[in-house]
C-alpha positions in Angstrom: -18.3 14.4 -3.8 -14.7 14.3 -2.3 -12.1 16.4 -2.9 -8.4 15.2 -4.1 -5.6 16.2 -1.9 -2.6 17.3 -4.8 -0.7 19.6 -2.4 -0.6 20.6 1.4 0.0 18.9 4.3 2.5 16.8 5.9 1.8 13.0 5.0 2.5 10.7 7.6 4.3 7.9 7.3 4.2 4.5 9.1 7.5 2.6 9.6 8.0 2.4 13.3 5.9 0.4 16.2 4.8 2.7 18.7 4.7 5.9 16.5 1.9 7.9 17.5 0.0 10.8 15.9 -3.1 12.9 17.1 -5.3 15.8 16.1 -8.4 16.9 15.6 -10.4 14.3 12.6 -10.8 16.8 9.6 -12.1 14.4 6.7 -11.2 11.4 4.3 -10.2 12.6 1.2 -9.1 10.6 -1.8 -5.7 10.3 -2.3 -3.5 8.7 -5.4 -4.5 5.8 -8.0 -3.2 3.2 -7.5 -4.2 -0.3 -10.1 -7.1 1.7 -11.5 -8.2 2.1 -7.6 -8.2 5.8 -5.5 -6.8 5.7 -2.4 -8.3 7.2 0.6 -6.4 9.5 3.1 -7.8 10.6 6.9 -6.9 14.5 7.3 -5.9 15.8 11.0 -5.6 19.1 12.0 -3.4 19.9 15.0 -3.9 22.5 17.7 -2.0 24.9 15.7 -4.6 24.6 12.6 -1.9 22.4 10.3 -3.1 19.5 8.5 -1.5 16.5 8.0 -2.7 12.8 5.9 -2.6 9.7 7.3 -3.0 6.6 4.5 -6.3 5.5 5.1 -6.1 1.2 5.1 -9.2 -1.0 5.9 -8.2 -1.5 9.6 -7.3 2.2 10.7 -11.0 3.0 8.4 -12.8 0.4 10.6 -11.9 1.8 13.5 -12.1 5.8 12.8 -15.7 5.6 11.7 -16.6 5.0 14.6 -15.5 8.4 15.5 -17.6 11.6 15.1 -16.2 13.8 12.5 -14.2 16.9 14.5 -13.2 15.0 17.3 -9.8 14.4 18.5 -8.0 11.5 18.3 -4.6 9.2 19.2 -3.5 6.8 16.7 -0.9 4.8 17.6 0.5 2.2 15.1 0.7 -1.2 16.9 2.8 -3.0 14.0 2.3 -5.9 11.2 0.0 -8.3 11.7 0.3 -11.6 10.0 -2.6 -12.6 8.5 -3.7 -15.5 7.2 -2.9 -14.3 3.4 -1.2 -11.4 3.8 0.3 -9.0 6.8 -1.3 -5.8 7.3 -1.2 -2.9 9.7 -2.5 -2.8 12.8 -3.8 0.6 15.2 -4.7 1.8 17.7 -7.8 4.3 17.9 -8.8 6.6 21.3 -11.0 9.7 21.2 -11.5 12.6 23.5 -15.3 13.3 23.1 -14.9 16.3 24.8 -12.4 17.8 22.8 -14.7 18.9 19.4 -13.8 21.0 16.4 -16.7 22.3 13.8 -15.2 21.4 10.3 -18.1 22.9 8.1 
């Protein structure tokens, strides 16, 4: 069962190209409703030990499953992307597998 996020923790919003976060990946918690629907929020944790959420859509969560829980990461956000029948946000994922943190 996943926990919901009230308080704590800087959210992180996207509005520029190029904006860049990184930290170690904490979790996916759910977020607000939204439409009768939760949304989902991926949880950093810096070097210093603060958290911060990032809104989880479909193409940052396709992309940071593929990454073991505890490891840190880069996003960058790459912009809008026009789709076919809608525009969405687009990102860009790196890892250091080296670089580990145990969240129990």
């Amino acid at each position: 069962m996943r926990e919901t996020i009230v308080t704590g923790g800087q959210m992180v919003e996207w509005t520029e190209k190029g904006q860049e976060r990184e930290g170690y990946y904490k979790d996916i918690v759910d977020g607000k409703e939204y439409y009768k629907k939760i949304s989902q929020l991926l949880v950093l944790e810096s070097e210093s030990g603060e958290s911060f959420k990032v809104p989880l859509s479909v193409v940052l969560e396709d992309k940071i499953v593929k990454v073991k829980r505890g490891t840190y990461v880069w996003i960058k956000f790459l912009g809008e992307v026009e789709g076919k029948t809608f525009n969405y946000k687009n990102f860009q994922v790196d890892q250091d597998k080296e670089k580990v943190r145990n969240f129990a």
